[in-house]
Every structure is written in C-alpha cells, then in structure tokens.
C-alpha positions as CSV (number, residue, x, y, z in Angstrom):
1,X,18.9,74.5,-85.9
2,X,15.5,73.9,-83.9
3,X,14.6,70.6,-87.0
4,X,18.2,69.5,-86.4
5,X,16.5,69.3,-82.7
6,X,13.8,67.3,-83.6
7,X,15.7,65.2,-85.8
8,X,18.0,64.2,-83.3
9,X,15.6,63.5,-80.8
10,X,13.8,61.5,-83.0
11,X,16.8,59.3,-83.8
12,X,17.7,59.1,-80.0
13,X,14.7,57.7,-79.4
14,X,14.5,55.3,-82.0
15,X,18.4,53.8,-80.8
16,X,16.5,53.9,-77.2
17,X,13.3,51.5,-78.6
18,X,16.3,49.5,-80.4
19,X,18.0,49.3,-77.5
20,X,15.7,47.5,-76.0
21,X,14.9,44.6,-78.8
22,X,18.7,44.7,-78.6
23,X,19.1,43.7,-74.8
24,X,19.2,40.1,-73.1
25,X,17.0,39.6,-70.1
26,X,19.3,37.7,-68.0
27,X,22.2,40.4,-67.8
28,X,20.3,43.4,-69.2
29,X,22.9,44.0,-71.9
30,X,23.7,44.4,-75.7
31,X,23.2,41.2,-77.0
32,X,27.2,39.1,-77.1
33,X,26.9,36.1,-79.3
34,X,23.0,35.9,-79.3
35,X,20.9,32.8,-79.3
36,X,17.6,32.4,-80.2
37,X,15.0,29.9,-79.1
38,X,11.9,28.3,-81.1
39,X,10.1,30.3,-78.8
40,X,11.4,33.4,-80.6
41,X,13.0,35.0,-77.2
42,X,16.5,35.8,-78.0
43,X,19.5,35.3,-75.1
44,X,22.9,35.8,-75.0
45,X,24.5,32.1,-75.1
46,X,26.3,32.3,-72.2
47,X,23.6,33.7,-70.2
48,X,21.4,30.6,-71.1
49,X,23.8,28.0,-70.7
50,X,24.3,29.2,-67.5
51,X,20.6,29.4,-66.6
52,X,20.0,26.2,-68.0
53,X,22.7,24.9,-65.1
54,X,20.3,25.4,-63.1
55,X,17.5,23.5,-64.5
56,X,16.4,19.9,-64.8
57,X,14.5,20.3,-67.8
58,X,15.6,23.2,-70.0
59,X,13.5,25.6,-70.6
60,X,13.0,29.3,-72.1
61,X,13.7,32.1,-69.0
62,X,11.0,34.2,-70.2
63,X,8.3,31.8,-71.4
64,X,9.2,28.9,-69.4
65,X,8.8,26.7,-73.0
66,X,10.6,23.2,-72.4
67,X,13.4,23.2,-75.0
68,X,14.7,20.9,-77.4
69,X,18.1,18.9,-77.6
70,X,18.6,21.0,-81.6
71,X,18.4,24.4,-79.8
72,X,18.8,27.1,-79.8
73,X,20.3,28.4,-83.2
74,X,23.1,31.4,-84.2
75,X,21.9,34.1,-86.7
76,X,25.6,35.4,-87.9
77,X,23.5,38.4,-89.2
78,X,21.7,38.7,-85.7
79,X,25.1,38.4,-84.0
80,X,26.5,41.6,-86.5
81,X,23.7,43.6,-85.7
82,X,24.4,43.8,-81.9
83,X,28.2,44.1,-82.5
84,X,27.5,46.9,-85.0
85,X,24.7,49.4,-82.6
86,X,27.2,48.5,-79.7
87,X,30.1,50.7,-81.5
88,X,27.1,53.5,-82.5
89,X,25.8,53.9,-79.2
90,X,26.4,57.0,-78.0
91,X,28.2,57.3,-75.1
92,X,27.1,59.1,-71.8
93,X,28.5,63.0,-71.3
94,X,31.0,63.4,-69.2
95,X,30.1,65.3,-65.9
96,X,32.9,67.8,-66.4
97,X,30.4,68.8,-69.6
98,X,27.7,71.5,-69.5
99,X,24.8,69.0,-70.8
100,X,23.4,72.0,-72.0
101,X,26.4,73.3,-74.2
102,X,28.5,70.3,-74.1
103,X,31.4,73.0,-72.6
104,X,33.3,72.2,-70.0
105,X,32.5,73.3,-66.9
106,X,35.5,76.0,-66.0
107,X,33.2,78.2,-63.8
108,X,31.1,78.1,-60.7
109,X,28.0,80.3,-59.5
110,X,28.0,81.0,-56.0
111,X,24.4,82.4,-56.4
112,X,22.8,79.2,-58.0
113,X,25.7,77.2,-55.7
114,X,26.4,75.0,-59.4
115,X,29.4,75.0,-61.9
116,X,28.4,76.3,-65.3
117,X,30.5,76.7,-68.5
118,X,31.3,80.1,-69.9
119,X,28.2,79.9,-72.5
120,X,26.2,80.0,-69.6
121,X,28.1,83.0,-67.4
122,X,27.2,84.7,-70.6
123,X,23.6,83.8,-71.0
124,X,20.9,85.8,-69.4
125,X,19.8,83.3,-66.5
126,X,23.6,84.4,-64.5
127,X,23.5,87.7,-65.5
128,X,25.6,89.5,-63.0
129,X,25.8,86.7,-60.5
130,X,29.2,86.2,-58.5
131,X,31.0,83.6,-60.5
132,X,34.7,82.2,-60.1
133,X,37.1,80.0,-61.6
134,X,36.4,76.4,-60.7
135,X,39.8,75.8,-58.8
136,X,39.5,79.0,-57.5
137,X,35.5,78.5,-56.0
138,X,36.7,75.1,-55.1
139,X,39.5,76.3,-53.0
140,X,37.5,78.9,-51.2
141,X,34.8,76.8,-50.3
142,X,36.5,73.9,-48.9
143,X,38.1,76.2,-46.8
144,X,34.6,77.9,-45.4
145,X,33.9,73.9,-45.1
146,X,36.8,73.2,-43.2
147,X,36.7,75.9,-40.8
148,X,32.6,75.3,-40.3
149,X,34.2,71.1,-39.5
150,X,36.4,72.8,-37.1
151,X,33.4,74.4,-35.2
152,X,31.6,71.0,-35.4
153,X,34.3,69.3,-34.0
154,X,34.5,71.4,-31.2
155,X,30.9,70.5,-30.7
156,X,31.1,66.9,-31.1
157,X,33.6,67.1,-28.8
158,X,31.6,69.5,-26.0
159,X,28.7,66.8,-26.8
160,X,30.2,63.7,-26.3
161,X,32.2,65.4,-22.9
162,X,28.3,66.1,-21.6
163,X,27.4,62.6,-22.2
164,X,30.2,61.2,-20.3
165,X,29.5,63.5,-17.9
166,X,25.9,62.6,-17.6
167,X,27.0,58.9,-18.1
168,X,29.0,59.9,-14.7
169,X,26.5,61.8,-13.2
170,X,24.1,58.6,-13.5
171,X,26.4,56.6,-12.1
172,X,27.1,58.7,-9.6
173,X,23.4,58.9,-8.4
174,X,23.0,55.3,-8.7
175,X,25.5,54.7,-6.1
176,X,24.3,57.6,-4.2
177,X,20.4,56.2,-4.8
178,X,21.8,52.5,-3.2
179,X,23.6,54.5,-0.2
180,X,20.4,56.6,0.5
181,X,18.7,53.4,0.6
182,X,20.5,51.7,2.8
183,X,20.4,54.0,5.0
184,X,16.8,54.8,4.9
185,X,16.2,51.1,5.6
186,X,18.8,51.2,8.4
187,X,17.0,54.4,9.9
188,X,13.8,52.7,9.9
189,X,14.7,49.7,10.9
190,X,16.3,51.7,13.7
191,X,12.4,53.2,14.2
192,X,10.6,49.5,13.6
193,X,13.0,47.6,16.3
194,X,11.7,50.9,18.5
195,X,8.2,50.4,17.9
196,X,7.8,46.9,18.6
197,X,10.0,47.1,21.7
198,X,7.6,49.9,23.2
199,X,4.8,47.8,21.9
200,X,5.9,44.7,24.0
201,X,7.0,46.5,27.5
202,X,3.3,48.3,27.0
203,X,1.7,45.0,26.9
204,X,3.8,43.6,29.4
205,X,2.7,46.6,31.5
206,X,-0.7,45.9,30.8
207,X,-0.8,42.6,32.1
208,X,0.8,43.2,35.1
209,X,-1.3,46.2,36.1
210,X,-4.5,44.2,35.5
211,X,-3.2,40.7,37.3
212,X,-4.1,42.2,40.7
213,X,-7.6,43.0,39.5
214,X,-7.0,39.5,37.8
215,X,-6.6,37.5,40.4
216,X,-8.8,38.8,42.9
217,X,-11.7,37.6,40.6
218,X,-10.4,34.1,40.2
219,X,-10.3,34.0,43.6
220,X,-13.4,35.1,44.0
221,X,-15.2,32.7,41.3
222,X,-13.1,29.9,43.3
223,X,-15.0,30.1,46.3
224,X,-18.3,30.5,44.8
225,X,-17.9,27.7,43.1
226,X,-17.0,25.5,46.3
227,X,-20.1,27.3,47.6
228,X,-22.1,26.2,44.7
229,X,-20.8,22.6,45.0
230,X,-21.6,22.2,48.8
231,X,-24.9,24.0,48.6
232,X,-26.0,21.4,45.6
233,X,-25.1,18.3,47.7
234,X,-27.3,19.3,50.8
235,X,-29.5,19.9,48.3
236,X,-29.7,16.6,47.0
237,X,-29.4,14.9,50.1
238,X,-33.0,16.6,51.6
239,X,-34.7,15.4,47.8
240,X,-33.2,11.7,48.6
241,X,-34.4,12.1,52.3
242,X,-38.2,13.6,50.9
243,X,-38.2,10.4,47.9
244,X,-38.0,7.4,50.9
245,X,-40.2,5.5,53.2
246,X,-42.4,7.9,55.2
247,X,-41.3,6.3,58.3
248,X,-37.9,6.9,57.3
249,X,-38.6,10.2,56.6
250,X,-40.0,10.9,59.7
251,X,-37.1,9.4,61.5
252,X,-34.5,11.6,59.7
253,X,-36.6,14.5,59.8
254,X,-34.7,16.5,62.5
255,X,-31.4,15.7,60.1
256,X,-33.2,17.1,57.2
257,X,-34.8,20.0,58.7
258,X,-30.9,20.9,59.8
259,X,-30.0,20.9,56.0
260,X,-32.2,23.3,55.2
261,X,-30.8,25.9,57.4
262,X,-29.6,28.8,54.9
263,X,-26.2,29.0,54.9
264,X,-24.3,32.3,56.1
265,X,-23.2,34.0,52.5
266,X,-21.3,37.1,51.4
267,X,-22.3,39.8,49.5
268,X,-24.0,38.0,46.6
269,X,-23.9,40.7,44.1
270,X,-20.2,42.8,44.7
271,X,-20.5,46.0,43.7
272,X,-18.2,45.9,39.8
273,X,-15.7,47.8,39.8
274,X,-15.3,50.1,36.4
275,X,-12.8,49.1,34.1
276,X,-10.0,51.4,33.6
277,X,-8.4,51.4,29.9
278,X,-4.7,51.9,29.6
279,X,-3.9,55.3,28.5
280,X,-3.4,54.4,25.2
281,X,-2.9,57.9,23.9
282,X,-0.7,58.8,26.4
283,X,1.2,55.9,25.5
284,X,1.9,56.9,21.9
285,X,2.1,60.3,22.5
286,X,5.2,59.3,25.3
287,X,6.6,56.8,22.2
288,X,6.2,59.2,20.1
289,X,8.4,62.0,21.8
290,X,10.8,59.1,23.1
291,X,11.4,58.3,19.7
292,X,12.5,61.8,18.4
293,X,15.7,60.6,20.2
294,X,16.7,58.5,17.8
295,X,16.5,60.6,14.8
296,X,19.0,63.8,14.9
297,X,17.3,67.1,15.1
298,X,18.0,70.0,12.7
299,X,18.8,72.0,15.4
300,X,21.3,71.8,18.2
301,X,22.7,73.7,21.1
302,X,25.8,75.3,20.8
303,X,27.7,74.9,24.4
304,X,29.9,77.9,23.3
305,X,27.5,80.1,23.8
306,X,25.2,78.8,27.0
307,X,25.8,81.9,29.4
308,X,27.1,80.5,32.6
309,X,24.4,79.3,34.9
310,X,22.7,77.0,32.0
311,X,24.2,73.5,31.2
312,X,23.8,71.7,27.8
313,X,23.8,67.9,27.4
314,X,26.4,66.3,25.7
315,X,24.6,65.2,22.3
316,X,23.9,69.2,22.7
317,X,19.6,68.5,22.7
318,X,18.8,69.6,25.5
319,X,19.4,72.5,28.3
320,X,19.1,72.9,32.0
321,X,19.2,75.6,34.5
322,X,21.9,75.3,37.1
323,X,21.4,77.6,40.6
324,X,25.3,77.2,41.0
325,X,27.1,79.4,38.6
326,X,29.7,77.4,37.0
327,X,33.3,79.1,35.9
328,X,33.5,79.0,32.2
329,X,35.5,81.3,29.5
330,X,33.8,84.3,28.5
331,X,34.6,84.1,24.5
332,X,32.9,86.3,22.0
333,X,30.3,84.0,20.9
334,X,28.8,83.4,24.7
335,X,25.1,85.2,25.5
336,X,24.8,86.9,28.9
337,X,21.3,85.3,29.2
338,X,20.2,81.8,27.4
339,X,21.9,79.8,24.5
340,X,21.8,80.0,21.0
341,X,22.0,76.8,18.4
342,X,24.8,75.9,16.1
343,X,22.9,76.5,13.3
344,X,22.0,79.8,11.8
345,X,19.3,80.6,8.8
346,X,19.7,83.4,6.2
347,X,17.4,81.6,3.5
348,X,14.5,78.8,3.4
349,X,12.0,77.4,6.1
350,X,12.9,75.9,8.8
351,X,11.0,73.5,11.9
352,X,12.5,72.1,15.2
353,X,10.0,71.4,18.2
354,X,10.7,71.9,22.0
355,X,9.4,70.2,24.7
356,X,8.9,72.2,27.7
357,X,6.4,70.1,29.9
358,X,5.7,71.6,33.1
359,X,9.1,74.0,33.2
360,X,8.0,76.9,34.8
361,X,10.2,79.5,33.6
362,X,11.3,79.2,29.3
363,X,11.8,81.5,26.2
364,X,12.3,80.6,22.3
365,X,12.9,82.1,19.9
366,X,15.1,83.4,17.4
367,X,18.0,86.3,17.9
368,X,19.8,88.1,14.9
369,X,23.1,87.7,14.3
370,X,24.8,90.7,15.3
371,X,23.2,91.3,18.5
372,X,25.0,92.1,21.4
373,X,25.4,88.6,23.5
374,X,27.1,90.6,26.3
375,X,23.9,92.7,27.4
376,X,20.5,91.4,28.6
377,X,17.8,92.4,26.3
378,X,14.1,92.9,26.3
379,X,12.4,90.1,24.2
380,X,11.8,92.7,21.6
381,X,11.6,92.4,17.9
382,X,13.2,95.9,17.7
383,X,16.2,94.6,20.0
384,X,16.1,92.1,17.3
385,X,15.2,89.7,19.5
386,X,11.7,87.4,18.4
387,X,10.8,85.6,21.2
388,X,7.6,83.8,22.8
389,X,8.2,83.1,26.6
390,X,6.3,81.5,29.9
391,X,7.2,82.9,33.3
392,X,4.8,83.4,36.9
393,X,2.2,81.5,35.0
394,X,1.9,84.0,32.1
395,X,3.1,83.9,28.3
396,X,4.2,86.2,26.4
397,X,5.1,87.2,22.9
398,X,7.8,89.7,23.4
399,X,6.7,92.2,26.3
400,X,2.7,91.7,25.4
401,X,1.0,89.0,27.6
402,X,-0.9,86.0,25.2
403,X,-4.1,85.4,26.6
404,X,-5.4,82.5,24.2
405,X,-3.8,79.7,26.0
406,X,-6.2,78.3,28.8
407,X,-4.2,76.7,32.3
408,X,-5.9,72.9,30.8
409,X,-4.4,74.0,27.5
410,X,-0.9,74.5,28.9
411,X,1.7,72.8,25.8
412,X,3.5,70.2,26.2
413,X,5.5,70.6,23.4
414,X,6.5,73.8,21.2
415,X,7.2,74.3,17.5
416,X,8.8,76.8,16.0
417,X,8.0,77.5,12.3
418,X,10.9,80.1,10.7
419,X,10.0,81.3,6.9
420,X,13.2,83.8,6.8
421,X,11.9,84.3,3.0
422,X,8.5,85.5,3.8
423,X,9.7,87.0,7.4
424,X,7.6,85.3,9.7
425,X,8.2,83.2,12.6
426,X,5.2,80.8,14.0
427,X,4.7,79.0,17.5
428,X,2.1,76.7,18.2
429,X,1.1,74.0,19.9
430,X,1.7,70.5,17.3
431,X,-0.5,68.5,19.5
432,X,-3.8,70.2,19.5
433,X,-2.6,71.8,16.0
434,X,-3.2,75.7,17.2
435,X,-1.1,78.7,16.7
436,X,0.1,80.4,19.8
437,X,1.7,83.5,18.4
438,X,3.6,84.8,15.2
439,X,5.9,87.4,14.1
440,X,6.1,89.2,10.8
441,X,7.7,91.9,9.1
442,X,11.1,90.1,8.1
443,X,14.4,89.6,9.7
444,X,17.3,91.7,8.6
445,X,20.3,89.6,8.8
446,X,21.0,85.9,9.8
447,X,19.4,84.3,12.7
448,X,20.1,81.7,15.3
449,X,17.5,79.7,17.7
450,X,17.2,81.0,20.9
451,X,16.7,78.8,24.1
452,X,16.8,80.4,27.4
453,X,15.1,78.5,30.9
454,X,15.2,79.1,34.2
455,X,13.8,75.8,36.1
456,X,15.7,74.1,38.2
457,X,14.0,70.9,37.8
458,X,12.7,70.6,34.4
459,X,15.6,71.2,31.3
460,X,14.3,72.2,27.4
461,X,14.8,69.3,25.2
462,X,15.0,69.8,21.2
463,X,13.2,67.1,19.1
464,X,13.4,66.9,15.3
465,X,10.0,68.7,13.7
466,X,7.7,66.4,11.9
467,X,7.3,69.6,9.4
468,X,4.0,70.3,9.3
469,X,2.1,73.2,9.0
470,X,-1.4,74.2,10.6
C-alpha cells in the first residue's frame, strides 16, 4: 500500500508539470483549439485573435515577436492531446469527503470543533472525544449560535441607544455651552458698562475737585505776566533814555530816575501747596463693593424669619435694625433674635461676605437647623450656635473676647468661609487677607447663615464672595 503511495504521487505530479505545458497564458486554461506560433509559444486561437484586436502590429503575447500574415499553424495531434488530459484530469474532492479517507463526512468532533468521517472517530487521534451526527451537531450548534446572536443583539441594541444618547447629550451641552455663553458675555458686559461708567464719573470728579486749585494758578500766572510785561517796558524806556544825547539825558533825568522806583510786588515766591492724589484705592475698593450689587449673592435673607425689630430689603441683601417694633406673624420659622438666610448647607464649602462698616452692634454666623428660634441663646457652639460678633467696642468669638483685631484694623468687610465637610467655619478680614477667628470640630446637622444687628443707622449688607482662601 505505502509504493501504491509513491506511485501515485509520482503520477500526480507528473499530470501537475503537464498541466502546465498544457495551459494557455492568456486564460490560464487547458489548451481549446491550440495554436502555435513560429516563435514556439502555443495559444489558444481565440485567446490570440482576441489579443491580436488589440494590436497594430501582431505580435506573440509572451515574446512580443512581430508575426507573420501565414501564422500561426493547427497541430490536429496537439489539439487531441489537450482534449484527451482534459477528460483524465482528476477532478477536485468534494468537501463533503474526508480528504484523508475519501468518506463522507457523517460526524462532527466537538473537541477538535471539525466534521470527520467514521474512519476517523475510530482512529486513535479522536479517541474518546464527544462526537455527534452531523445534522444532529449542526442543529445544536446553530442553536447555542442563535441564542449567543440574541445576547448580541441586545447589545447592539444597548450600544447604539448610548450613542444616541451621548449623540443627545452633545447636543444638549452644545446648546447649553451657547446659553452659558451668552450669558457670561451678558454678565460681563453688565460688569464692563459698570467699570467704565465708574471710571468716567471718577475722572469727572477729578477735574472738578482740582479746577479750584486750577484756576487759582492761572490766575495767578495771569498777573505775573502783566507784571512782567509792564516791568520790561520801563525797563526799556530808562536804556533808550541812558543810549541818547547827554543833554537829553540830563533833561529827562528826573523822568528816568522816577522809572526806576521798584515797584510794590507780592509775595514773589508763594508758599506751594502739596498736591493731594485722589484716593485712588479708596476708589476701587468703593467700585469694587458697589459692584457686588450687580452680581447675585449665594446667600440671601429669608424675611420669614427676621424676628420683629429687624427689617430686610426687598432683593433680601441686606438687614437693618428698627427701634420701633413692627407687628408681624409669629410662624415657626421666625428667630426671637436675628435672621437666618434662605439657604441652608449639609454638604460642600461655601463663601458669602458681609459688609459691616462702622455698625456698632453685629453677629454672624451660622445656627443649626433644629435650634430653638423661639429662645434667645448664648453665641455658643454647644447651643449650636457658631458665631463671631462686635458689640461696646469688643469682638467676640462666642462668649470669649478676640483680642487680635487693633481699633485701626477695624473690618470693613467680613467673610465667612463654611467647610461643613471638614467642620470648620472661618472669618476674616478679605481686605488685609487675615483670619479673625475659626471654629472646628464639625456641625451635626444642616446649617443656615446667621445675621443679627443692632444699629440703628448702619444695616448688614450681603455681597457675593470672591472665593478665596487665605
């Protein structure tokens, strides 16, 4: 059996080498009615005629030899050969055949994942591997197939919903981008307009507080120059009368001697007076609190709870203290003493600044949630009250006085720094970037601002916080 091998390899690969003296170049096929040239390349005949279409000059396709009108020739023998190894070629095995054992394939191996014949379920390479009829294997598995498509599809389907919905969400912030923008170039331009109107009524009110001073000097500088002018003509006069006749001279000499007299001056050399610079830093210091106004603060007064002898502004900013108690309704939310804001904090860091100029009598802070607003408290963390206050010339961080703050020192402005996360609770002084007094240790439940004042005169305003941190 293993020569019958050989010898059939041998003649397959001598029909392969004739194969190939058998094939035409043009369609790369078994010769059909072969021609052959003087060249000795062989064609099929209609493959050359057709090549030759396409040429002015015939010529051989391989060699590129110009042709003559007497080819190419016929070989009847050559023409029988082809005909004769096209019926012995072999023809290819079929793929339902085990090239192997030329069996049909009747089985499949779900180890090796292939179909096999039965020669090879019996053969030592699938020893006791899990084989099944081909139907049979081919049923199962396009079932498994199907269900696995199923899960896909679900997929494809969850994937192609999260793309539309991130097609969406782009959209979505787009629009929400241009909006922002808008109105970040509104706001400014709200802010610019500001600007340049402070910066024209502060230059208008610079030249009108110097035009006094202004004026007085032209006036001054007028006179000395008539002064000057006069002077210079007597002067010129007693030269002319010095340059003639000496007998002239001598009889204009009393006239001459009168010009000379010195006339009666001021004060030739004024005292200056110092020039005084517009406050310049006061100026932008004023602009700068004037324009909190027109940005909204993160923090507002709730009127709902101002106890009754304080009176909140109608954009709810700022507070006032009121001698005259005025009637209101006592609901739940109202504090005995002081006001709270509308906005309470459970989470985050928070910033809003206070201005409290030269008010005499004010506390801030923050209260917890569920204090009681009908009693009046100590300013004590453990009454859950966190609070930094100024009263008879003296702050004070709860019931402790705060002696760090010097009478020159006195702040202008307060800011309040919350971390509810880390439990602390900062005041200082933005303007000369010091801290005045913190609390730590944490807050146990939600928080509101607390404002509380007692000057007549001067009412707590709330500005918006820049957000920085000393």
């Amino acid at each position: 059996m293993k020569g019958l091998g050989v010898v059939g390899k041998f003649m397959a690969d001598s029909l392969s080498c004739l194969e190939e003296d058998l094939t035409c170049l043009i369609c790369c096929d078994i010769f059909t009615d072969p021609v052959t040239l003087k060249c000795s390349h062989s064609l099929c005949e209609e493959c050359l005629q057709r090549f030759w279409t396409t040429q002015d000059v015939p010529q051989c396709p391989v060699c590129r030899k110009e042709c003559s009108h007497d080819e190419p020739t016929k070989s009847l023998a050559f023409r029988a050969l082809c005909e004769s190894f096209k019926k012995r070629k072999p023809t290819a095995v079929s793929d339902d055949v085990c090239p192997e054992h030329e069996e049909k394939f009747k089985l499949f191996c779900f180890e090796d994942q292939l179909p096999i014949c039965v020669v090879c379920y019996t053969s030592k390479k699938h020893e006791n591997h899990k084989c099944s009829p081909v139907d049979e294997a081919a049923g199962n598995l396009k079932e498994d197939l199907k269900t696995q498509m199923d899960k896909l599809q679900e997929t494809l389907a969850d994937l192609k919903k999260a793309r539309e919905n991130c097609v969406q969400q782009v959209e979505l912030i787009k629009e929400c981008t241009s909006m922002d923008e808008n109105q970040i170039k509104e706001e400014f331009e709200k802010l610019h307009q500001f600007l340049r109107d402070e910066e024209e009524k502060h230059i208008r009110s610079l030249h009108k507080e110097k035009e006094p001073q202004d004026q007085k000097l032209k006036a001054r500088i007028e006179q000395l120059s008539k002064q000057i002018s006069a002077l210079s003509e007597r002067m010129a006069a007693v030269w002319q009368d010095i340059e003639a006749e000496n007998l002239t001279f001598l009889q204009n000499y009393s006239d001459t001697k009168k010009r000379l007299q010195h006339p009666i001056m001021p004060n030739m050399s004024p005292e200056l007076q110092k020039y005084q610079h517009y406050p310049i830093q006061t100026v932008i210091f004023t602009s700068w609190a004037r324009m909190q106004n027109i940005v909204k603060p993160s923090v507002t007064l709730d009127p709902d709870t101002a106890s009754s002898k304080l009176q909140v502004s109608e954009d709810c900013t700022s507070v006032q203290y009121v001698e005259k108690e005025t009637y209101i309704f006592d609901n739940p939310e109202r504090m005995y003493v002081g006001v709270l804001a509308s906005q309470g904090f459970s989470s985050g860091v928070h910033h809003w600044d206070v201005e409290v100029g030269d008010n005499n009598n004010w506390t801030l802070g923050v209260v917890d949630e569920t204090v009681n607003r009908k009693k009046n408290y100590t300013f004590y963390p453990k009454k859950h009250f966190w609070c930094f206050h100024y009263m008879n010339a003296t702050y004070k961080q709860g019931n402790n006085p705060v002696s760090c703050i010097e009478y020159s020192e006195r702040p202008n402005i307060i800011r309040l720094q919350l971390d509810f996360d880390e439990g602390e609770l900062r005041f200082t002084d933005p303007l000369r970037n010091k801290s005045l007094c913190t609390y730590t240790g944490g807050f146990p439940e939600r928080v509101f601002p607390y404002f509380c004042t007692g000057d007549v005169c001067r009412p707590l305003k709330i500005f918006p916080s820049s957000n920085q941190k000393l």
